[in-house]
mmCIF file as gemmi writes it, N, C-alpha and C atoms, coordinates in Angstrom:
data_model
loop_
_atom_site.group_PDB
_atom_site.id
_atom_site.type_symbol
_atom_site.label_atom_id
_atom_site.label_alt_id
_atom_site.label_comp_id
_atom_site.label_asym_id
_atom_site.label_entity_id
_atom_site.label_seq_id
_atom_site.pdbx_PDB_ins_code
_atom_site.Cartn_x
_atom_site.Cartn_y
_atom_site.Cartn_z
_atom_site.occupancy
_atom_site.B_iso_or_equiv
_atom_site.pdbx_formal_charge
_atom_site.auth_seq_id
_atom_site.auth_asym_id
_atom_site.pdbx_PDB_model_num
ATOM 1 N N . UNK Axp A 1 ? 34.435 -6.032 -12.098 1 0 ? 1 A 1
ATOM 2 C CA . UNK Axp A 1 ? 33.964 -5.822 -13.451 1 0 ? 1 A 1
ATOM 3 C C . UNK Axp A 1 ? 34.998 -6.393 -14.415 1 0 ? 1 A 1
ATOM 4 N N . UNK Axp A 2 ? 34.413 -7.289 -14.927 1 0 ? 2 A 1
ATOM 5 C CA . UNK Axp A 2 ? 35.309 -7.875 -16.438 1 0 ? 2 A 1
ATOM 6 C C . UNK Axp A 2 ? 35.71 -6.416 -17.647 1 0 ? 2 A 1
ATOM 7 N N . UNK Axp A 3 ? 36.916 -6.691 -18.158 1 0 ? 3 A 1
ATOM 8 C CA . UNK Axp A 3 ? 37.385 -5.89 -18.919 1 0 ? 3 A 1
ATOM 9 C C . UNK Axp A 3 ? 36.492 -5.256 -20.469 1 0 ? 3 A 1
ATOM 10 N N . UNK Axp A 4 ? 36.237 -6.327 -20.644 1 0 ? 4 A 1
ATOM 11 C CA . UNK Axp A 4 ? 35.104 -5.972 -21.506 1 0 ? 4 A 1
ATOM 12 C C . UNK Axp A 4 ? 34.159 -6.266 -21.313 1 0 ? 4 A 1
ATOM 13 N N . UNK Axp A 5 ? 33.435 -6.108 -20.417 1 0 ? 5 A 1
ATOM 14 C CA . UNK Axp A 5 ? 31.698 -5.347 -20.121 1 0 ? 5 A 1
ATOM 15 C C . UNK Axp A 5 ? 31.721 -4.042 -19.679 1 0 ? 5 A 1
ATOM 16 N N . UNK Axp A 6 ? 30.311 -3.646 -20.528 1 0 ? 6 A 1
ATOM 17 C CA . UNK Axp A 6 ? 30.013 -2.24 -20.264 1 0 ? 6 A 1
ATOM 18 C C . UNK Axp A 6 ? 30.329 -1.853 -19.084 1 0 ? 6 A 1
ATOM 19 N N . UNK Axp A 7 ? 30.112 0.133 -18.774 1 0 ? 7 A 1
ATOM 20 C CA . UNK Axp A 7 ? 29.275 0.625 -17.803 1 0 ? 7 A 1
ATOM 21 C C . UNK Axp A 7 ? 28.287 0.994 -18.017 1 0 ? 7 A 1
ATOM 22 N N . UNK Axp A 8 ? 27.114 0.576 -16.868 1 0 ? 8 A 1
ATOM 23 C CA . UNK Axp A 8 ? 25.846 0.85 -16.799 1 0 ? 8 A 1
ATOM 24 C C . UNK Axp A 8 ? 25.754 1.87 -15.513 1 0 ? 8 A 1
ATOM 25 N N . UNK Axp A 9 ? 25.168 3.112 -16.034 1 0 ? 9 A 1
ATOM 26 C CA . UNK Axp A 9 ? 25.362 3.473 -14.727 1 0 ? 9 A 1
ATOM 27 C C . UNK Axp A 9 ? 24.309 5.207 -15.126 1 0 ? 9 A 1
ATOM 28 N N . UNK Axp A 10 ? 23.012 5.386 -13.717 1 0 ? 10 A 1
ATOM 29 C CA . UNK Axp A 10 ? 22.239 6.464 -13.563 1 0 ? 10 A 1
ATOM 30 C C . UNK Axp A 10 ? 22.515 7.691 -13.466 1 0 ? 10 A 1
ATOM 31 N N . UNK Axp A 11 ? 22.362 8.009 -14.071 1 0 ? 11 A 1
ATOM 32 C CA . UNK Axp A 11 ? 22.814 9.751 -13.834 1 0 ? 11 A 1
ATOM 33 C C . UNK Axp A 11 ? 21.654 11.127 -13.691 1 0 ? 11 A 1
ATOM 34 N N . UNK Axp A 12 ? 21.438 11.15 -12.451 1 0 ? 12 A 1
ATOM 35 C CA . UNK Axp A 12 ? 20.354 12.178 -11.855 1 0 ? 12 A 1
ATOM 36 C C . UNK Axp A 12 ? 20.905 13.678 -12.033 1 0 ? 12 A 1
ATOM 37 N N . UNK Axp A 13 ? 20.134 14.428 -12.339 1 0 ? 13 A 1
ATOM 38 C CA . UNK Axp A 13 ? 20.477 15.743 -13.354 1 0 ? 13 A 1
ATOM 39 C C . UNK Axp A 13 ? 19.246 17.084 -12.743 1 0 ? 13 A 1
ATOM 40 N N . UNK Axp A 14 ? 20.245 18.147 -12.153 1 0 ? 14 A 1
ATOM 41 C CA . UNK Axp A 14 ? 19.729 19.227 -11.961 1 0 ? 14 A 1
ATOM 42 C C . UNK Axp A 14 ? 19.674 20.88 -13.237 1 0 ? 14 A 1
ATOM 43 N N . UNK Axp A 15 ? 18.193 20.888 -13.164 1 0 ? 15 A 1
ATOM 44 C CA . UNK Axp A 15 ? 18.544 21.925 -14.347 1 0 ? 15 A 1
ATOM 45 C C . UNK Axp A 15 ? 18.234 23.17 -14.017 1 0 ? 15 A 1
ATOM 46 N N . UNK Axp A 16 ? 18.425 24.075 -14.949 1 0 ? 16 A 1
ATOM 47 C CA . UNK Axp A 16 ? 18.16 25.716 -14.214 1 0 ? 16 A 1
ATOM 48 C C . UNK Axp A 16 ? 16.523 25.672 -14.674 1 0 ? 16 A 1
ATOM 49 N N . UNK Axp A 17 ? 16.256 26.571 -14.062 1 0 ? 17 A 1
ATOM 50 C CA . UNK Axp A 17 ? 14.952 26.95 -14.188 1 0 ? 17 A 1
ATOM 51 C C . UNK Axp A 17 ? 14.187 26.924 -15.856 1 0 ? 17 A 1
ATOM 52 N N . UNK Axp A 18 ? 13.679 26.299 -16.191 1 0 ? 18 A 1
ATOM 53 C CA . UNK Axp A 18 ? 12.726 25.887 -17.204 1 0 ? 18 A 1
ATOM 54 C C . UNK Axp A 18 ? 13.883 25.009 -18.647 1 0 ? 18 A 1
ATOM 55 N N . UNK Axp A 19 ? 14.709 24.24 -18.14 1 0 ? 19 A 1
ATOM 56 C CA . UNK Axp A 19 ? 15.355 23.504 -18.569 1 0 ? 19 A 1
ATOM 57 C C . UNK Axp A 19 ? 14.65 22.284 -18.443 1 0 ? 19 A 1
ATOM 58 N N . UNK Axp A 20 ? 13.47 21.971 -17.961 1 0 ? 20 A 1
ATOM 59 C CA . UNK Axp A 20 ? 13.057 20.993 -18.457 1 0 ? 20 A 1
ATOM 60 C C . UNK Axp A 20 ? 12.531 20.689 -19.761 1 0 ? 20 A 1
ATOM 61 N N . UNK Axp A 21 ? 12.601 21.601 -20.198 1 0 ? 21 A 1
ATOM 62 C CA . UNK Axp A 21 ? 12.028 21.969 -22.213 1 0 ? 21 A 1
ATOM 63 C C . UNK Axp A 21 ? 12.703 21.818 -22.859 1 0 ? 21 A 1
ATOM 64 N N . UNK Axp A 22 ? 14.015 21.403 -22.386 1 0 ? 22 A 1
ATOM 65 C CA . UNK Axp A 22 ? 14.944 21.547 -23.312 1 0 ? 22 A 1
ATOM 66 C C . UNK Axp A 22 ? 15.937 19.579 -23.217 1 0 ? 22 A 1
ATOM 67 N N . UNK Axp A 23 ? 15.247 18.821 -22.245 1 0 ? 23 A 1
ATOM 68 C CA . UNK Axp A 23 ? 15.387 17.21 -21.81 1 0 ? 23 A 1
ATOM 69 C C . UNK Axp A 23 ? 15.067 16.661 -22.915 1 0 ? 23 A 1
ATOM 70 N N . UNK Axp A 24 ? 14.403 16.714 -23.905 1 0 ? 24 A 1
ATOM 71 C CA . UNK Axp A 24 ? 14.451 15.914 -25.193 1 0 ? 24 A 1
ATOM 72 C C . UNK Axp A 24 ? 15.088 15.675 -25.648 1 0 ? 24 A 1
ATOM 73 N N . UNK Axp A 25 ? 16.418 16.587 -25.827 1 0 ? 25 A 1
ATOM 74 C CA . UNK Axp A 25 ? 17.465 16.091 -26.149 1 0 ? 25 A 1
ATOM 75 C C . UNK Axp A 25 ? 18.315 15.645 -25.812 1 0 ? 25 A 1
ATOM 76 N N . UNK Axp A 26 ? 18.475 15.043 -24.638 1 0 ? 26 A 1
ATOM 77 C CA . UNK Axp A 26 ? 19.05 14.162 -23.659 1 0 ? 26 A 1
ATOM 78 C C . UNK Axp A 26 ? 18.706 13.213 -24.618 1 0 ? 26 A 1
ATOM 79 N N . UNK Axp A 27 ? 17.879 12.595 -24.855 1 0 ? 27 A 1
ATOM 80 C CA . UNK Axp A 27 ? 18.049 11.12 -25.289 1 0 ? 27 A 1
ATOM 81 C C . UNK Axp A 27 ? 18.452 10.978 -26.341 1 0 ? 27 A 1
ATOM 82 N N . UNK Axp A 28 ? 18.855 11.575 -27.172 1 0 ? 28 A 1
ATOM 83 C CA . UNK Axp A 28 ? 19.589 11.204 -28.615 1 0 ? 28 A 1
ATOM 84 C C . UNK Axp A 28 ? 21.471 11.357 -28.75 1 0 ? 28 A 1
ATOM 85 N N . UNK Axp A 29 ? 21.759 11.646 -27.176 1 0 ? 29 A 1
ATOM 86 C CA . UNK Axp A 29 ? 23.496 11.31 -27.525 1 0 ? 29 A 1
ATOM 87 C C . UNK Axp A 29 ? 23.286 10.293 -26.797 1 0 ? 29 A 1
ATOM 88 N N . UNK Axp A 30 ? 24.169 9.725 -27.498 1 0 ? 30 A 1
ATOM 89 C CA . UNK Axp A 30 ? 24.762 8.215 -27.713 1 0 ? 30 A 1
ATOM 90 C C . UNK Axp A 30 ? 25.125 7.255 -26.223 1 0 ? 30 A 1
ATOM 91 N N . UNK Axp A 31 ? 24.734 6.765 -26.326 1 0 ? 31 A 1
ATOM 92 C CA . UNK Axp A 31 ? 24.655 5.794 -24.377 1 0 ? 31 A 1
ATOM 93 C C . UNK Axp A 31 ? 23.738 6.031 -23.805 1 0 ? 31 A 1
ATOM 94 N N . UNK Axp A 32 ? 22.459 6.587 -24.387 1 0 ? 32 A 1
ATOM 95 C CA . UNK Axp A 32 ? 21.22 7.064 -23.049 1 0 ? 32 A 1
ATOM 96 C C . UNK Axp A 32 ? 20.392 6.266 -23.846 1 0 ? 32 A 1
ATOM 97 N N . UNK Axp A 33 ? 20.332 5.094 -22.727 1 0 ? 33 A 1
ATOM 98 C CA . UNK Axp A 33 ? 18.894 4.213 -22.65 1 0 ? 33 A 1
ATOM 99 C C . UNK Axp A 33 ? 18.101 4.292 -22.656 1 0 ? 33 A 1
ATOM 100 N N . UNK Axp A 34 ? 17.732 5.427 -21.333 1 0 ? 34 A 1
ATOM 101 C CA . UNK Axp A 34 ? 16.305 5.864 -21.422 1 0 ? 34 A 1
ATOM 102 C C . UNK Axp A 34 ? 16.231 7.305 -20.299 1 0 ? 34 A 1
ATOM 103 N N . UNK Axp A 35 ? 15.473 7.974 -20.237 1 0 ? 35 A 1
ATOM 104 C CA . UNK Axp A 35 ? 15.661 9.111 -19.681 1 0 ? 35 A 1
ATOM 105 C C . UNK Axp A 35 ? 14 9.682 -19.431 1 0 ? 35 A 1
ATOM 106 N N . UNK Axp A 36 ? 13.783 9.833 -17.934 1 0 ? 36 A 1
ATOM 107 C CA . UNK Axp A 36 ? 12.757 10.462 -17.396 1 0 ? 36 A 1
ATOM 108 C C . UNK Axp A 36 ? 12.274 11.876 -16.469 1 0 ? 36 A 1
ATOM 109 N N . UNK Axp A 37 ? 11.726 12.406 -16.668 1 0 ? 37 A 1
ATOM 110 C CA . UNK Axp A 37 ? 11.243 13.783 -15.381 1 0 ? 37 A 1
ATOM 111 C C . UNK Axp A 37 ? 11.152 13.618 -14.767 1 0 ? 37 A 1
ATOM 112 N N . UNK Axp A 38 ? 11.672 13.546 -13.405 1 0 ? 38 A 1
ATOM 113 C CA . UNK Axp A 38 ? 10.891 13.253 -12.196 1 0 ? 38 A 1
ATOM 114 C C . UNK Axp A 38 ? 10.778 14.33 -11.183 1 0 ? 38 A 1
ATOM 115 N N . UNK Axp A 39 ? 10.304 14.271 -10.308 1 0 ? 39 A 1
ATOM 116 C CA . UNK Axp A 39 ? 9.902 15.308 -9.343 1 0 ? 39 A 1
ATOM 117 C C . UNK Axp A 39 ? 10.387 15.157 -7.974 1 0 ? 39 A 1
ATOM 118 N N . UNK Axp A 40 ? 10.907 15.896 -7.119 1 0 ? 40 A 1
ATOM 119 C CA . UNK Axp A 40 ? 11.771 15.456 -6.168 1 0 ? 40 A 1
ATOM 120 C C . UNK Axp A 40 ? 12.958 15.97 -6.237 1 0 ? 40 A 1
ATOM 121 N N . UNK Axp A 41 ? 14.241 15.761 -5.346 1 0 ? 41 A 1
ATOM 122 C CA . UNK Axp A 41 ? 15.326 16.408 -5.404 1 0 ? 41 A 1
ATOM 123 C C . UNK Axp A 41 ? 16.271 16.926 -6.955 1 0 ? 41 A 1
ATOM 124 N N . UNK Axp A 42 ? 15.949 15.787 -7.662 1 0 ? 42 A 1
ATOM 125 C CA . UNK Axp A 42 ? 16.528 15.803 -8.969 1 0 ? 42 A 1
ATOM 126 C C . UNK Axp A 42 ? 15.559 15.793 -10.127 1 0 ? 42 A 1
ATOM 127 N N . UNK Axp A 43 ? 15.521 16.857 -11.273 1 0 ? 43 A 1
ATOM 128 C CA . UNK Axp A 43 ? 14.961 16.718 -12.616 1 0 ? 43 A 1
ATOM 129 C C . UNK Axp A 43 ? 14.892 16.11 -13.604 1 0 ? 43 A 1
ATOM 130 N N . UNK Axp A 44 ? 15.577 15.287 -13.657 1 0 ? 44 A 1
ATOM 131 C CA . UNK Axp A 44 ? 16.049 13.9 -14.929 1 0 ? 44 A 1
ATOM 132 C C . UNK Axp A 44 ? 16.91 12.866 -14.373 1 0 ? 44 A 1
ATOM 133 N N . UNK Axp A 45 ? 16.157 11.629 -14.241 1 0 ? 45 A 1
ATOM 134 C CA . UNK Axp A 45 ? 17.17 10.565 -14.29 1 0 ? 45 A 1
ATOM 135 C C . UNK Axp A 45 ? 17.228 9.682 -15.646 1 0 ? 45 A 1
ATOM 136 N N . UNK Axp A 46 ? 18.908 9.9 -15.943 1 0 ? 46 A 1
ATOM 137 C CA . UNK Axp A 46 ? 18.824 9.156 -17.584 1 0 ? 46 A 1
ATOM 138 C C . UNK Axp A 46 ? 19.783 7.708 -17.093 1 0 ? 46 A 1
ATOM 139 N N . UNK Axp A 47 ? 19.394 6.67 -17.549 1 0 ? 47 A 1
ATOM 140 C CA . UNK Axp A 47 ? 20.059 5.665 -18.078 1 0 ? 47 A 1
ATOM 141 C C . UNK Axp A 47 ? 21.006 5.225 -19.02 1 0 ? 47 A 1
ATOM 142 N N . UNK Axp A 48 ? 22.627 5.16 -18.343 1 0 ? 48 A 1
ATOM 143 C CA . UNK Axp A 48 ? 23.844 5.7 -19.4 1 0 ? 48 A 1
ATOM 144 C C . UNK Axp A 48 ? 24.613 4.721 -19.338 1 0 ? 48 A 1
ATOM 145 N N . UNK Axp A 49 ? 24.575 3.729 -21.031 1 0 ? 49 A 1
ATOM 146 C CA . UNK Axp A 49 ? 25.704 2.768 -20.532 1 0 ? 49 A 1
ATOM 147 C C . UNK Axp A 49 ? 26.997 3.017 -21.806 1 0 ? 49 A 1
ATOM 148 N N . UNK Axp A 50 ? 28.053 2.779 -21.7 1 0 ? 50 A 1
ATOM 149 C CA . UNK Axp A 50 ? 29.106 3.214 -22.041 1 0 ? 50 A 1
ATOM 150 C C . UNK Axp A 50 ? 30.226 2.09 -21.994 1 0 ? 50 A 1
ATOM 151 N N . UNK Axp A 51 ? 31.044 2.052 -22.858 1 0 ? 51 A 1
ATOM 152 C CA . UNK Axp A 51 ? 32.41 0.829 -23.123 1 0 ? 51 A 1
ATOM 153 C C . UNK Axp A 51 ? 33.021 0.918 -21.818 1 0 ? 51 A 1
ATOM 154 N N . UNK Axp A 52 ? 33.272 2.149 -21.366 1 0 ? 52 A 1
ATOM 155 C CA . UNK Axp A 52 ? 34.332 1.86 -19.976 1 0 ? 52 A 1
ATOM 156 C C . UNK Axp A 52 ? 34.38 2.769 -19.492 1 0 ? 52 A 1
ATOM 157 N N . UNK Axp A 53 ? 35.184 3.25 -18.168 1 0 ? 53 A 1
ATOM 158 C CA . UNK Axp A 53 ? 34.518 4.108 -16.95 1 0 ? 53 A 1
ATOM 159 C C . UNK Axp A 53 ? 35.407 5.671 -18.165 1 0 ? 53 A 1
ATOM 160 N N . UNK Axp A 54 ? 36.257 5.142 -18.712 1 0 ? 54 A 1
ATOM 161 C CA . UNK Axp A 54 ? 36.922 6.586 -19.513 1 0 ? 54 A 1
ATOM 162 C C . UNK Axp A 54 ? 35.538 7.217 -20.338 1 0 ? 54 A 1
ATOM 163 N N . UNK Axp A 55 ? 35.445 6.322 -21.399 1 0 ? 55 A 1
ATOM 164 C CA . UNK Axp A 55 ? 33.959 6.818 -22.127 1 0 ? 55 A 1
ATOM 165 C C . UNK Axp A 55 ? 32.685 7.55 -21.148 1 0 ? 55 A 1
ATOM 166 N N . UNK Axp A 56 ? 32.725 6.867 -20.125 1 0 ? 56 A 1
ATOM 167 C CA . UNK Axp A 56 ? 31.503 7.648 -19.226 1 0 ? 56 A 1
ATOM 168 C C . UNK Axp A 56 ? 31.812 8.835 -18.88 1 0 ? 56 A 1
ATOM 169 N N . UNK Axp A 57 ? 32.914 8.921 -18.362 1 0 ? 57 A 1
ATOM 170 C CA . UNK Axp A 57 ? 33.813 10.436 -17.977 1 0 ? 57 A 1
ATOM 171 C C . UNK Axp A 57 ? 33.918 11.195 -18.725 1 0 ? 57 A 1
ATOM 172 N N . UNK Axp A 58 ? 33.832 11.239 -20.243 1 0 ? 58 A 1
ATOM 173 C CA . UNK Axp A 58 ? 34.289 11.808 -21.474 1 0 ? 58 A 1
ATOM 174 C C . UNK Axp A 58 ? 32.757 12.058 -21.786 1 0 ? 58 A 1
ATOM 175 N N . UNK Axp A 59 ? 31.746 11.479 -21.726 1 0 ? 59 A 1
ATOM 176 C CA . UNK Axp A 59 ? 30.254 11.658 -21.53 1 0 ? 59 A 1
ATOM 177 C C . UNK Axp A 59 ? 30.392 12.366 -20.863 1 0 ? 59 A 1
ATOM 178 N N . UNK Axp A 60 ? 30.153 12.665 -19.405 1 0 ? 60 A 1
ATOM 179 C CA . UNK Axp A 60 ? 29.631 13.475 -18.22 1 0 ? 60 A 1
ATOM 180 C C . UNK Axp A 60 ? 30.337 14.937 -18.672 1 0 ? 60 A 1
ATOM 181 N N . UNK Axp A 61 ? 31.914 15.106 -18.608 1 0 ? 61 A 1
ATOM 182 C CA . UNK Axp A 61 ? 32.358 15.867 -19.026 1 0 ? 61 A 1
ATOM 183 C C . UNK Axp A 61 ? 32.607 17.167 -20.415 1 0 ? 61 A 1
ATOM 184 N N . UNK Axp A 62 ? 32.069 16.193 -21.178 1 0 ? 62 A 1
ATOM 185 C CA . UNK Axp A 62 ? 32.469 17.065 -22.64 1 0 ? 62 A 1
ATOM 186 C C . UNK Axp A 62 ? 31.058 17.052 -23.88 1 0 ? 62 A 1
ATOM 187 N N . UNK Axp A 63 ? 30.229 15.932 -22.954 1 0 ? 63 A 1
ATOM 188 C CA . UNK Axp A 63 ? 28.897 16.648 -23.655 1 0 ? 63 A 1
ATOM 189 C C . UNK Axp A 63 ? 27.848 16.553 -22.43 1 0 ? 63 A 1
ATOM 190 N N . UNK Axp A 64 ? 27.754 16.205 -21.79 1 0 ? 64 A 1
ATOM 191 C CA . UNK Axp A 64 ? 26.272 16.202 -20.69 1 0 ? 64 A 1
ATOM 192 C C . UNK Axp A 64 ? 26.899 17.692 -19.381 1 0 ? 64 A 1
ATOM 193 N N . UNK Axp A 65 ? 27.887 17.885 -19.301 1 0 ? 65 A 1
ATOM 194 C CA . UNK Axp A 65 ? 27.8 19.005 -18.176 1 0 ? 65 A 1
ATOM 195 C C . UNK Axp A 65 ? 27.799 20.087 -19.09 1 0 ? 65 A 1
ATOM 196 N N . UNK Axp A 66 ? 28.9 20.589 -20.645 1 0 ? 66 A 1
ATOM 197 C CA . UNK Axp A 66 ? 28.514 22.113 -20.907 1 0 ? 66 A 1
ATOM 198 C C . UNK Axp A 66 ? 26.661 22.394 -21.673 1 0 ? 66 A 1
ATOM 199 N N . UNK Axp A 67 ? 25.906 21.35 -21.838 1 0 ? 67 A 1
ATOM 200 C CA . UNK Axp A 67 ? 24.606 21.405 -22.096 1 0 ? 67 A 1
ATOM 201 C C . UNK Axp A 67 ? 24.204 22.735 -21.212 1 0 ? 67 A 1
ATOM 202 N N . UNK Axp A 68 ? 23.94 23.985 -21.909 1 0 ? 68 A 1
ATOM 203 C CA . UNK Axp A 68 ? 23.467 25.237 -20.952 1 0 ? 68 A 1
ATOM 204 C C . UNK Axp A 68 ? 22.797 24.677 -19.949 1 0 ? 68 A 1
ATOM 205 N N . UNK Axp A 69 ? 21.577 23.927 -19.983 1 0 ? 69 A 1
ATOM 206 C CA . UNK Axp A 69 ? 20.638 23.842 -19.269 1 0 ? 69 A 1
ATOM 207 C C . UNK Axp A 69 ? 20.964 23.266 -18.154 1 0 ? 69 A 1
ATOM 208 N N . UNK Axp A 70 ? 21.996 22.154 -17.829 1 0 ? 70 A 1
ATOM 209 C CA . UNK Axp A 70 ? 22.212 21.21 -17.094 1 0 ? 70 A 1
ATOM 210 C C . UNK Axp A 70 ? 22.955 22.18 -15.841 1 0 ? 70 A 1
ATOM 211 N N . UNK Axp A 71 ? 22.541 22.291 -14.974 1 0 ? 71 A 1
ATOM 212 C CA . UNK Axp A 71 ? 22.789 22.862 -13.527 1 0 ? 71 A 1
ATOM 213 C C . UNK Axp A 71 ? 24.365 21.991 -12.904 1 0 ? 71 A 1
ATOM 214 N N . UNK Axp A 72 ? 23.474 20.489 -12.191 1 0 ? 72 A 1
ATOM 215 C CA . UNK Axp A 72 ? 24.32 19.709 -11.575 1 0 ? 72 A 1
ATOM 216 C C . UNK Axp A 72 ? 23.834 18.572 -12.182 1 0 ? 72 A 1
ATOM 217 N N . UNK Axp A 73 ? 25.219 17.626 -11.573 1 0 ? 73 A 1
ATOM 218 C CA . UNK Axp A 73 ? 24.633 16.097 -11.888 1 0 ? 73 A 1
ATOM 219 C C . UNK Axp A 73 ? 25.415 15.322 -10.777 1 0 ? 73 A 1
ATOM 220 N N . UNK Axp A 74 ? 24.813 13.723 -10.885 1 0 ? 74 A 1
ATOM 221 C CA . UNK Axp A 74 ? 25.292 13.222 -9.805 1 0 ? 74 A 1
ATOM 222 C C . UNK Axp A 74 ? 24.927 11.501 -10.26 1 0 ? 74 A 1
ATOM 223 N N . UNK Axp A 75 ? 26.312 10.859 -10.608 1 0 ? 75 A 1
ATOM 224 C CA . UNK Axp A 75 ? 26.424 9.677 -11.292 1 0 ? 75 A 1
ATOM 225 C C . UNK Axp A 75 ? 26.507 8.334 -10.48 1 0 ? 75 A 1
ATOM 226 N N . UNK Axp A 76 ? 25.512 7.568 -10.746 1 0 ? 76 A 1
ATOM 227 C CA . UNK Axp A 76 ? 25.956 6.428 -9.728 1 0 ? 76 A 1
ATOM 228 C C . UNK Axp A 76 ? 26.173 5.172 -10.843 1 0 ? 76 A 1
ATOM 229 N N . UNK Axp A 77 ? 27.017 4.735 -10.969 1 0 ? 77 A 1
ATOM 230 C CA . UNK Axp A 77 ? 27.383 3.219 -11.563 1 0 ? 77 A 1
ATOM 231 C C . UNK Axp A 77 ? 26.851 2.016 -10.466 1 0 ? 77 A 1
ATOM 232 N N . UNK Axp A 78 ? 26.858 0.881 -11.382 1 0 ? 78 A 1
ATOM 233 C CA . UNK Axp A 78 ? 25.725 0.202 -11.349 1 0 ? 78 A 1
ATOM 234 C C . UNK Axp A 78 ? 26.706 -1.005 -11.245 1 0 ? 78 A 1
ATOM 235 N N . UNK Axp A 79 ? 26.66 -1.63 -10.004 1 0 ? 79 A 1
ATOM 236 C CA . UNK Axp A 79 ? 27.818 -2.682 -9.489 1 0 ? 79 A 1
ATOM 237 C C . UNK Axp A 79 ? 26.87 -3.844 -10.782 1 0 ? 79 A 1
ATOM 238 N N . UNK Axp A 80 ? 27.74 -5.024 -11.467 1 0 ? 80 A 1
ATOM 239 C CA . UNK Axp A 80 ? 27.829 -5.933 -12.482 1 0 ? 80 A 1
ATOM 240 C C . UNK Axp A 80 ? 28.452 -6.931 -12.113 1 0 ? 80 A 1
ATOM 241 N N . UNK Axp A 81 ? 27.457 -8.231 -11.403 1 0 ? 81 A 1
ATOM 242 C CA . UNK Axp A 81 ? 28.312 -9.132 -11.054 1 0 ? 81 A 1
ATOM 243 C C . UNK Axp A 81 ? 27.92 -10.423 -12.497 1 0 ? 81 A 1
């Protein structure tokens, strides 16, 4: 990865029980592309791209995990050739 290109990278999201009512607001902080329900092991996969792997960490950490609703999560970055 070049120094200055983004991270692009999925982030699949477990929520507590009827936290899916509350996924709308997933998409209005800042780096979420796009964000869907899905059904299956995980409740939301959002699309998160970010200046650099610090900014993503500082995402996951300090606003997407204390979100009450958000259970678990599980981040995969997105190899950029």
């Amino acid at each position: 990865m070049h120094k200055n290109s983004m991270v692009l990278a999925y982030v699949f999201i477990n929520v507590k029980r009827g936290g899916e009512l509350s996924a709308e607001k997933l998409k209005s902080l800042k780096g979420v592309m796009d964000m869907s329900l899905v059904y299956g092991e995980y409740d939301i996969i959002m699309k998160v791209n970010k200046e650099s792997m610090e900014d993503l960490q500082n995402f996951l950490v300090k606003e997407l995990r204390p979100l009450g609703f958000i259970e678990k999560t599980s981040t995969m970055i997105v190899v950029q050739k």
